[in-house]
PyMOL CGO cylinders between C-alpha atoms (Angstrom):
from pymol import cmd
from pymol.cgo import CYLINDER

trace = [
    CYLINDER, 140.48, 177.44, -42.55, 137.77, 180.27, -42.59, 0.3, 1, 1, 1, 1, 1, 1,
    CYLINDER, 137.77, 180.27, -42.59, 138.21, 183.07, -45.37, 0.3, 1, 1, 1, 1, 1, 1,
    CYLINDER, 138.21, 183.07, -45.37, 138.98, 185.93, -42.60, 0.3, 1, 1, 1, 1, 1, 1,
    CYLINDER, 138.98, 185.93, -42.60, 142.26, 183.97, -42.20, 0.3, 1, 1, 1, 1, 1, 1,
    CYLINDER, 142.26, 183.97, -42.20, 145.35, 183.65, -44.49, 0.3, 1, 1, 1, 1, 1, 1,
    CYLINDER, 145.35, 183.65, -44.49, 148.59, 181.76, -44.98, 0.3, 1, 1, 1, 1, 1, 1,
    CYLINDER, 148.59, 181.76, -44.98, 151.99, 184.22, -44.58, 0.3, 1, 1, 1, 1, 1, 1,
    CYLINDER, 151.99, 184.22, -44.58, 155.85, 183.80, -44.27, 0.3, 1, 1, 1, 1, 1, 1,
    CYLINDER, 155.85, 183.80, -44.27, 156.73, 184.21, -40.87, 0.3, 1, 1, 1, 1, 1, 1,
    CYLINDER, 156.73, 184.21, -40.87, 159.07, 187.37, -39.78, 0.3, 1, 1, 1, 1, 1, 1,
    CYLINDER, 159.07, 187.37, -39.78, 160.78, 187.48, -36.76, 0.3, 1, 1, 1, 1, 1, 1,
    CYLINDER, 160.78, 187.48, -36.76, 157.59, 189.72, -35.69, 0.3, 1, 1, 1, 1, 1, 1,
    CYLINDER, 157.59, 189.72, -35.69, 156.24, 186.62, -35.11, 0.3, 1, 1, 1, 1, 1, 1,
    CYLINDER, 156.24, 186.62, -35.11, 158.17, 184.74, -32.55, 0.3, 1, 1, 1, 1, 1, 1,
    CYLINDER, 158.17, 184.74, -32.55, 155.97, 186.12, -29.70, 0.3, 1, 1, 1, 1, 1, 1,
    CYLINDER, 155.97, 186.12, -29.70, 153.40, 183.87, -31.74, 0.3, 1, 1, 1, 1, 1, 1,
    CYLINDER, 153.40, 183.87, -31.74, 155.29, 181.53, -32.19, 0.3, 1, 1, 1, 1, 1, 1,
    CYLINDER, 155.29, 181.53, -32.19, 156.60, 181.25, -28.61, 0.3, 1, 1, 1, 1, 1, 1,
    CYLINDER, 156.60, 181.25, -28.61, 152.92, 180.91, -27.49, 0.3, 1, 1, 1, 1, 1, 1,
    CYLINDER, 152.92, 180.91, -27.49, 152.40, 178.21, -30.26, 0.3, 1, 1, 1, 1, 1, 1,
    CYLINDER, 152.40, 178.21, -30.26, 155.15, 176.12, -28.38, 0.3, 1, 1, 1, 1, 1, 1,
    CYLINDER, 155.15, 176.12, -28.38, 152.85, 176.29, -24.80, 0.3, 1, 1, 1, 1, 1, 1,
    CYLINDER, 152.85, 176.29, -24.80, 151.07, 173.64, -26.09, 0.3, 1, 1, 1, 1, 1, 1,
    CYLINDER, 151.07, 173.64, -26.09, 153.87, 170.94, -26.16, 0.3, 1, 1, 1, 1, 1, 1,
    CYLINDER, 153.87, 170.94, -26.16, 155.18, 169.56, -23.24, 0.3, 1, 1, 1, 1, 1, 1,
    CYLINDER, 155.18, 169.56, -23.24, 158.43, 171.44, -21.75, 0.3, 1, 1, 1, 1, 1, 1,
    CYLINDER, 158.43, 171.44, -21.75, 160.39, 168.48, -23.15, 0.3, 1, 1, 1, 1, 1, 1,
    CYLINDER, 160.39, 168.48, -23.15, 159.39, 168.83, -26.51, 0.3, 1, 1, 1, 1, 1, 1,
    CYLINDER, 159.39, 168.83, -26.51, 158.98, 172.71, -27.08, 0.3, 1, 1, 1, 1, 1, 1,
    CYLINDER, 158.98, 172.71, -27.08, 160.78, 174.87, -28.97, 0.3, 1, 1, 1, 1, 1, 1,
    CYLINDER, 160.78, 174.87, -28.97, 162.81, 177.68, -27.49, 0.3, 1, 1, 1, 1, 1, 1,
    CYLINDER, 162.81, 177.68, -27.49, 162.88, 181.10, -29.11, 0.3, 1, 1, 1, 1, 1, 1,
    CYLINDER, 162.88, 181.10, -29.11, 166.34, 180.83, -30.43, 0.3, 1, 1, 1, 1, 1, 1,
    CYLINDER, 166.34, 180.83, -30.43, 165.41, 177.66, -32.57, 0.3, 1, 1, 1, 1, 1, 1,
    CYLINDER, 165.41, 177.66, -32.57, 162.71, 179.50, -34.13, 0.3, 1, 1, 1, 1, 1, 1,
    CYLINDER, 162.71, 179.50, -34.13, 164.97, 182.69, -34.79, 0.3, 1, 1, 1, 1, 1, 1,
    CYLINDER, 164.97, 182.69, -34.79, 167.41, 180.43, -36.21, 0.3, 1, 1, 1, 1, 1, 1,
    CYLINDER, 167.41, 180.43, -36.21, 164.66, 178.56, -38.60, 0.3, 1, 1, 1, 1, 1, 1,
    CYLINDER, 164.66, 178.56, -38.60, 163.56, 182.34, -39.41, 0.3, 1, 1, 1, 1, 1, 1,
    CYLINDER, 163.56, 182.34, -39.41, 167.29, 183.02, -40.53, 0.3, 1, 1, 1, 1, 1, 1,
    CYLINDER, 167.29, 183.02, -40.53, 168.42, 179.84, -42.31, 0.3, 1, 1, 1, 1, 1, 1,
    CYLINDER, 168.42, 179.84, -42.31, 168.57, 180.38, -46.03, 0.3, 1, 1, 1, 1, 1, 1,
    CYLINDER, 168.57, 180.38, -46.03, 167.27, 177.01, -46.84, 0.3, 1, 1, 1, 1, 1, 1,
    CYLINDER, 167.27, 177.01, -46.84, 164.21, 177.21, -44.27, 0.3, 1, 1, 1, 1, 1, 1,
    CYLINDER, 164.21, 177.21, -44.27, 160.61, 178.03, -45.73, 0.3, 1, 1, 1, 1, 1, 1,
    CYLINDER, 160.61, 178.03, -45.73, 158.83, 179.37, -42.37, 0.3, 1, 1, 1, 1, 1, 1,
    CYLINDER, 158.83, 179.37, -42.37, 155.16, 180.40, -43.22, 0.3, 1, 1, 1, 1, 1, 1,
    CYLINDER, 155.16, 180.40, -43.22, 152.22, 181.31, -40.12, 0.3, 1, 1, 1, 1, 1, 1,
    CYLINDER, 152.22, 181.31, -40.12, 148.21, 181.49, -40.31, 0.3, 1, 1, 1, 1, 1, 1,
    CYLINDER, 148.21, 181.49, -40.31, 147.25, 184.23, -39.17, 0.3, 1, 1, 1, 1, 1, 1,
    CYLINDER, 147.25, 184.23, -39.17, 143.52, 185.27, -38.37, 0.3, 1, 1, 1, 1, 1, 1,
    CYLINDER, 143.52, 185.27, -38.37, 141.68, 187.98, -38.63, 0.3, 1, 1, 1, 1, 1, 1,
    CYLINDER, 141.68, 187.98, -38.63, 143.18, 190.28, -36.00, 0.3, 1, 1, 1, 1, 1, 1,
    CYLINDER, 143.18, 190.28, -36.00, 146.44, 189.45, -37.66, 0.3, 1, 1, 1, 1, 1, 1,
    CYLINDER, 146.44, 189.45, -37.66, 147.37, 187.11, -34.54, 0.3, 1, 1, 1, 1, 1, 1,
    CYLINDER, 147.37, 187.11, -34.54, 149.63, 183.83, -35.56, 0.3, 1, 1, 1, 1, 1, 1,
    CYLINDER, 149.63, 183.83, -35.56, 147.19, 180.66, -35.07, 0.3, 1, 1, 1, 1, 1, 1,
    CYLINDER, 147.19, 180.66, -35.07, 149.69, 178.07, -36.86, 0.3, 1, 1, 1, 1, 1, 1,
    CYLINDER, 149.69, 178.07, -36.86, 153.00, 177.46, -37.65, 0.3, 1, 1, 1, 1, 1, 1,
    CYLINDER, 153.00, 177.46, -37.65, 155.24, 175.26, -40.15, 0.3, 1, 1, 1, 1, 1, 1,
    CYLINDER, 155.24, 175.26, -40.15, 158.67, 175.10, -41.20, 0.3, 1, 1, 1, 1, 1, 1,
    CYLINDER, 158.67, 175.10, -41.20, 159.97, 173.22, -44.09, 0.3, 1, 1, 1, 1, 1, 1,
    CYLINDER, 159.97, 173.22, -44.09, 163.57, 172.85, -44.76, 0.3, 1, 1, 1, 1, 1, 1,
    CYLINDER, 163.57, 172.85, -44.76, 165.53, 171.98, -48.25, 0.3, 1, 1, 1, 1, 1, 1,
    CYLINDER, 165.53, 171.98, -48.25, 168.47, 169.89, -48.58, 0.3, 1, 1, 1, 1, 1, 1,
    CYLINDER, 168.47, 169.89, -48.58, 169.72, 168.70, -52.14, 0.3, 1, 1, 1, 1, 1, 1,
    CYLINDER, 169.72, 168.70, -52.14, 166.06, 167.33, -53.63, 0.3, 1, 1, 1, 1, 1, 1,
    CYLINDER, 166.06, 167.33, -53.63, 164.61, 166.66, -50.41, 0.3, 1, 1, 1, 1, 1, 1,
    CYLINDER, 164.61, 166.66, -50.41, 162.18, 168.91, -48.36, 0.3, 1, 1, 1, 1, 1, 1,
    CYLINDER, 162.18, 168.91, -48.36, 161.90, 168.03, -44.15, 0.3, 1, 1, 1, 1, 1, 1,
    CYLINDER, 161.90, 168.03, -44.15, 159.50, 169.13, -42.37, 0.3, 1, 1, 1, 1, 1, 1,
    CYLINDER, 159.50, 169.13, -42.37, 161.05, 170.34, -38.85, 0.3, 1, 1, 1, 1, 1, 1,
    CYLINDER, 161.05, 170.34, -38.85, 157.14, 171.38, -37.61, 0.3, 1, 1, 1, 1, 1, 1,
    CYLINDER, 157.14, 171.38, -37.61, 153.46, 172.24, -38.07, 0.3, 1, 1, 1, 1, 1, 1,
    CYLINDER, 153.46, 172.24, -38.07, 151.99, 173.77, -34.67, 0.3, 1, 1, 1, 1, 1, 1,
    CYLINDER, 151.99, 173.77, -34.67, 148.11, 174.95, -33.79, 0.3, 1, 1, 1, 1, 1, 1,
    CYLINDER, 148.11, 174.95, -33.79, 147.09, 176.74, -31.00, 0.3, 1, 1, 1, 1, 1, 1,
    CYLINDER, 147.09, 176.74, -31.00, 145.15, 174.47, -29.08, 0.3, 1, 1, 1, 1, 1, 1,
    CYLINDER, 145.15, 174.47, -29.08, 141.83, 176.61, -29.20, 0.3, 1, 1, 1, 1, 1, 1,
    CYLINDER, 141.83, 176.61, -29.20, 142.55, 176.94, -33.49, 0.3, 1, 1, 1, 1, 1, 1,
    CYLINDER, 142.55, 176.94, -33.49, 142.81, 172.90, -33.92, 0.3, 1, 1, 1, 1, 1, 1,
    CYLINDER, 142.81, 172.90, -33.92, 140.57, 171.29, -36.03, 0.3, 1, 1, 1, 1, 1, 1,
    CYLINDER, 140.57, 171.29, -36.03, 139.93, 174.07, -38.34, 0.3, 1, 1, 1, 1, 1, 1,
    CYLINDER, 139.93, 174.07, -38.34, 142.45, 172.92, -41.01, 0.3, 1, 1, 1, 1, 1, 1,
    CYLINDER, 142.45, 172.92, -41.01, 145.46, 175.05, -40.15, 0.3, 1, 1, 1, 1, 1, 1,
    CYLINDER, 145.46, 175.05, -40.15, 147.78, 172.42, -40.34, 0.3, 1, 1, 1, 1, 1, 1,
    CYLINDER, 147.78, 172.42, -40.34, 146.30, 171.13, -43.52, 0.3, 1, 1, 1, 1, 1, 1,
    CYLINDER, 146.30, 171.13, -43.52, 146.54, 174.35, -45.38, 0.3, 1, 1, 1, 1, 1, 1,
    CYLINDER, 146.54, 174.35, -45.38, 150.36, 174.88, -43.58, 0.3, 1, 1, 1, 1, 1, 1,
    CYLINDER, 150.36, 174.88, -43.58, 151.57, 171.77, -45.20, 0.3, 1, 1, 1, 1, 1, 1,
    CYLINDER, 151.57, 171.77, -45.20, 149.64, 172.02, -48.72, 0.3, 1, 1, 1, 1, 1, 1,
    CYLINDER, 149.64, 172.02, -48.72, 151.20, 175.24, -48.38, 0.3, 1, 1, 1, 1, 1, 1,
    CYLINDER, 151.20, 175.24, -48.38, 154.81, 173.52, -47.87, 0.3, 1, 1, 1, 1, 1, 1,
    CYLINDER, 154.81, 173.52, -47.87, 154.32, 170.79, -50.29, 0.3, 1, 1, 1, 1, 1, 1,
    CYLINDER, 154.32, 170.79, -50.29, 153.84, 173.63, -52.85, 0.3, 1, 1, 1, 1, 1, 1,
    CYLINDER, 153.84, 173.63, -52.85, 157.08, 175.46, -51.76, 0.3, 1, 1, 1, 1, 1, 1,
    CYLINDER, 157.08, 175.46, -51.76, 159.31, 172.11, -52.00, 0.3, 1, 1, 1, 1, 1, 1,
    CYLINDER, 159.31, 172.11, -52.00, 157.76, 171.87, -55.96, 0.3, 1, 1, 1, 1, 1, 1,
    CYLINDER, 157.76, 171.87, -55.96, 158.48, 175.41, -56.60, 0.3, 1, 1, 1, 1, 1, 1,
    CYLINDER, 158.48, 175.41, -56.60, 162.30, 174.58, -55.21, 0.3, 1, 1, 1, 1, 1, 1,
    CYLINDER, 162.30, 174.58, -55.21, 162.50, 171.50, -57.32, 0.3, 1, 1, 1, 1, 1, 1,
    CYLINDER, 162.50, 171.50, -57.32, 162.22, 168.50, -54.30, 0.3, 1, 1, 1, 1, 1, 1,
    CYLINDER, 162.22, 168.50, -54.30, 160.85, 165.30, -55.22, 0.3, 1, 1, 1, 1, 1, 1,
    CYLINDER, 160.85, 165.30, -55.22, 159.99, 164.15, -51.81, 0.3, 1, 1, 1, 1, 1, 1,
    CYLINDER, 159.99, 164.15, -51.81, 159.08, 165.26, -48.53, 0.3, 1, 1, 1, 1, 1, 1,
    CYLINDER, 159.08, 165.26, -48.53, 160.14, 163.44, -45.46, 0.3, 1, 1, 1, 1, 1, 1,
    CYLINDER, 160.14, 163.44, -45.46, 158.96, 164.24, -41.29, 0.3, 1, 1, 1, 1, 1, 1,
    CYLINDER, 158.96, 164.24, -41.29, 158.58, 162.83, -38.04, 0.3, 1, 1, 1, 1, 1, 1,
    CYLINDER, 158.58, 162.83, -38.04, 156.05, 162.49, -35.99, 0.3, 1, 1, 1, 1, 1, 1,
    CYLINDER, 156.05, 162.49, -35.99, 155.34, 160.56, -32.36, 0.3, 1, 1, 1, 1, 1, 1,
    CYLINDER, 155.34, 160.56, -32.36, 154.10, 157.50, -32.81, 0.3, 1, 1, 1, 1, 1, 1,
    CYLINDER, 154.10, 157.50, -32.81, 151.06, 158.23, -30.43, 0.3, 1, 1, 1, 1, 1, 1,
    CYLINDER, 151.06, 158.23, -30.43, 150.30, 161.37, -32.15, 0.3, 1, 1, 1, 1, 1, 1,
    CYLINDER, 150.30, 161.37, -32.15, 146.83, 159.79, -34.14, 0.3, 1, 1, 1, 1, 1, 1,
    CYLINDER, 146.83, 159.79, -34.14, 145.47, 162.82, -35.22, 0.3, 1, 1, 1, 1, 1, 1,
    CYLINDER, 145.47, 162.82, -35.22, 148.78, 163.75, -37.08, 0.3, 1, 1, 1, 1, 1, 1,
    CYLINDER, 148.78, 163.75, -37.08, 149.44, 160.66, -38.30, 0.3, 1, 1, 1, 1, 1, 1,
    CYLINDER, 149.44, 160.66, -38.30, 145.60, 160.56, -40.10, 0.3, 1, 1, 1, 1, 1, 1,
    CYLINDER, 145.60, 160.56, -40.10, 147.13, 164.17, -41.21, 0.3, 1, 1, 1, 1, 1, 1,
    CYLINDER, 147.13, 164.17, -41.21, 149.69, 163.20, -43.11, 0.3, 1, 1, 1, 1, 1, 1,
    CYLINDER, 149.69, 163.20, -43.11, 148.22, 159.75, -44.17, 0.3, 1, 1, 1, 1, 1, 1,
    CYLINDER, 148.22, 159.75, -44.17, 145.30, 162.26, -45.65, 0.3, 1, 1, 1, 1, 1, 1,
    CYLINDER, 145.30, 162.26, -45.65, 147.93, 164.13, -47.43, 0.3, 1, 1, 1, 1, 1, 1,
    CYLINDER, 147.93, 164.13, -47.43, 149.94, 161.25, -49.44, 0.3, 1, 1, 1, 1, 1, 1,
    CYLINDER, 149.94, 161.25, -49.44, 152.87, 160.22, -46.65, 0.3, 1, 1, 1, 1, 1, 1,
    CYLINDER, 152.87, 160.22, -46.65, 153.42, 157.42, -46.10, 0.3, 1, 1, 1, 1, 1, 1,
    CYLINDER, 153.42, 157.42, -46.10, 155.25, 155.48, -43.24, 0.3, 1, 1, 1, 1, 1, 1,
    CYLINDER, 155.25, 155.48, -43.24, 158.66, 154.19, -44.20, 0.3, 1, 1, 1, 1, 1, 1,
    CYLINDER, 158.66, 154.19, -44.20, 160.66, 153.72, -40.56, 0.3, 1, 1, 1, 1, 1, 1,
    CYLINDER, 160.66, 153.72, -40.56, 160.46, 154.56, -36.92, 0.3, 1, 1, 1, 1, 1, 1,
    CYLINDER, 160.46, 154.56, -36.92, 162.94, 156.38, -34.69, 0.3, 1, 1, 1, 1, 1, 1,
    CYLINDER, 162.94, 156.38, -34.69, 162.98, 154.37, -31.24, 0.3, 1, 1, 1, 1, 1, 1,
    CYLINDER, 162.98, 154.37, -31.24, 162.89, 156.68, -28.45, 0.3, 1, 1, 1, 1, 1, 1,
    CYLINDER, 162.89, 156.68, -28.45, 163.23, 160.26, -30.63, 0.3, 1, 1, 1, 1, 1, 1,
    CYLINDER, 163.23, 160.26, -30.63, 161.18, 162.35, -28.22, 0.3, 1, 1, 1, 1, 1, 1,
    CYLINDER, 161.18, 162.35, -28.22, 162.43, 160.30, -25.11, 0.3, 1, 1, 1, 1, 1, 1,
    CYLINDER, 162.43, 160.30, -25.11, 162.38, 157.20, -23.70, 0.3, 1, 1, 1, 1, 1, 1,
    CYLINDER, 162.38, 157.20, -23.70, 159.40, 155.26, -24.91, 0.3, 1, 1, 1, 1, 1, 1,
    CYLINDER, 159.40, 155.26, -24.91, 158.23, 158.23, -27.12, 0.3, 1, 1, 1, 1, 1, 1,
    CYLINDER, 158.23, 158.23, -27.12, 158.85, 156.77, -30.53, 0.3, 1, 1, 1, 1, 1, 1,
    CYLINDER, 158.85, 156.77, -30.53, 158.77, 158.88, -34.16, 0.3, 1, 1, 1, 1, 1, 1,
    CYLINDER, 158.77, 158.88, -34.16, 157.30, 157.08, -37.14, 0.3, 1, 1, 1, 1, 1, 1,
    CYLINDER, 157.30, 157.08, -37.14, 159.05, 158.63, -40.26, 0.3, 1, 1, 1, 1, 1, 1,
    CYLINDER, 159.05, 158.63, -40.26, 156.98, 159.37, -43.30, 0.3, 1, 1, 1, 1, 1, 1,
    CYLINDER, 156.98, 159.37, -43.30, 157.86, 160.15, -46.74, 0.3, 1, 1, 1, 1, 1, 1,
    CYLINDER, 157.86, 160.15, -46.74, 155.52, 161.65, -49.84, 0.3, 1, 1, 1, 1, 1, 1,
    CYLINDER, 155.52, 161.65, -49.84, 156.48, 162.56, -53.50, 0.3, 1, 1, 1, 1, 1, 1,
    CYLINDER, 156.48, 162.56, -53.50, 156.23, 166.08, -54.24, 0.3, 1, 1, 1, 1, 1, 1,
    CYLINDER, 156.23, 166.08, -54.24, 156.69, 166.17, -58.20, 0.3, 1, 1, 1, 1, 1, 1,
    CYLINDER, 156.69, 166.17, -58.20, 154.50, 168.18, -59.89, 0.3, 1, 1, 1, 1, 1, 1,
    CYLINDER, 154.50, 168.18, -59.89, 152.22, 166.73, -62.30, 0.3, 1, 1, 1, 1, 1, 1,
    CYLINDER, 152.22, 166.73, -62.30, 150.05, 167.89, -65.19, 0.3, 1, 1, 1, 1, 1, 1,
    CYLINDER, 150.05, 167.89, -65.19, 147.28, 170.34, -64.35, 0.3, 1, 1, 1, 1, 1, 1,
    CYLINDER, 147.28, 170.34, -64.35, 149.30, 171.14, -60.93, 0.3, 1, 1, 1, 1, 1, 1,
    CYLINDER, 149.30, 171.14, -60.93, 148.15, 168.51, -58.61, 0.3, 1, 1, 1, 1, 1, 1,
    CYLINDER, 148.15, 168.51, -58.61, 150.79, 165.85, -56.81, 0.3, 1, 1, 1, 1, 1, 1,
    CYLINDER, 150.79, 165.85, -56.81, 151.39, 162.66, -57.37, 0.3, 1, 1, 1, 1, 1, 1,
]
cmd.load_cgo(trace, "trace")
């Protein structure tokens, strides 16, 4: 991420950004408006945007808590923003939040053909514990991945 740009909780301000986030995905597999207005409402949603230097949203995540565990419902880049460590920042970001709410683990999905999300998360701790047959359609599988989130001494995680 370069130092003009900076990691913010989303308002509903932002779901023009976020709307145009969601053009990347297939139609199958975007988000509409309403599910991000409803992730921006939720009480136990953590919904945080990078924004760059013209204040404009260039990534997206929501987390959401339940009990000790965190899910992660989504991290999304705008395609001409990937590779600059959006997402990376997004979910250190999260993985922060679900310590500071008292989570000890954090638990997503992701498609199985998805590589450079999968090396993501594998960089970041998670690791595979299941697959979801068919969770994004037919022959679209999820791998589910898990990670610890307790805080540790000198605030790093285990």
């Amino acid at each position: 991420m370069h130092a003009e740009e900076s990691v913010s909780g989303a308002t509903p301000a932002d779901v023009p950004g976020l709307m145009a986030l969601e053009m990347s995905f297939p139609d199958s597999q975007r988000w509409s408006e309403d599910s991000w207005r409803a992730e921006l409402a939720a009480d136990n949603r953590h919904v945080i945007v990078c924004r760059d230097a013209a204040d404009e949203v260039q990534a997206a995540a929501t987390f959401a808590v339940s009990g000790d565990v965190v899910d992660l419902h989504r991290i999304v880049t705008r395609p001409a923003a990937q590779r600059r460590g959006h997402a990376r920042h997004l979910l250190d970001a999260g993985i922060r939040w679900a310590q500071k709410v008292g989570a000890t683990r954090m638990l997503l999905e992701v498609e199985a053909t998805n590589d450079a999300a999968l090396r993501l998360y594998e960089s970041a701790g998670f690791r595979r514990i299941s697959e979801r047959r068919d969770y994004y359609g037919p022959g679209a599988h999820a791998v589910i991945m898990e990670r610890s989130v307790l805080a540790v001494e000198g605030g790093e995680t285990s």
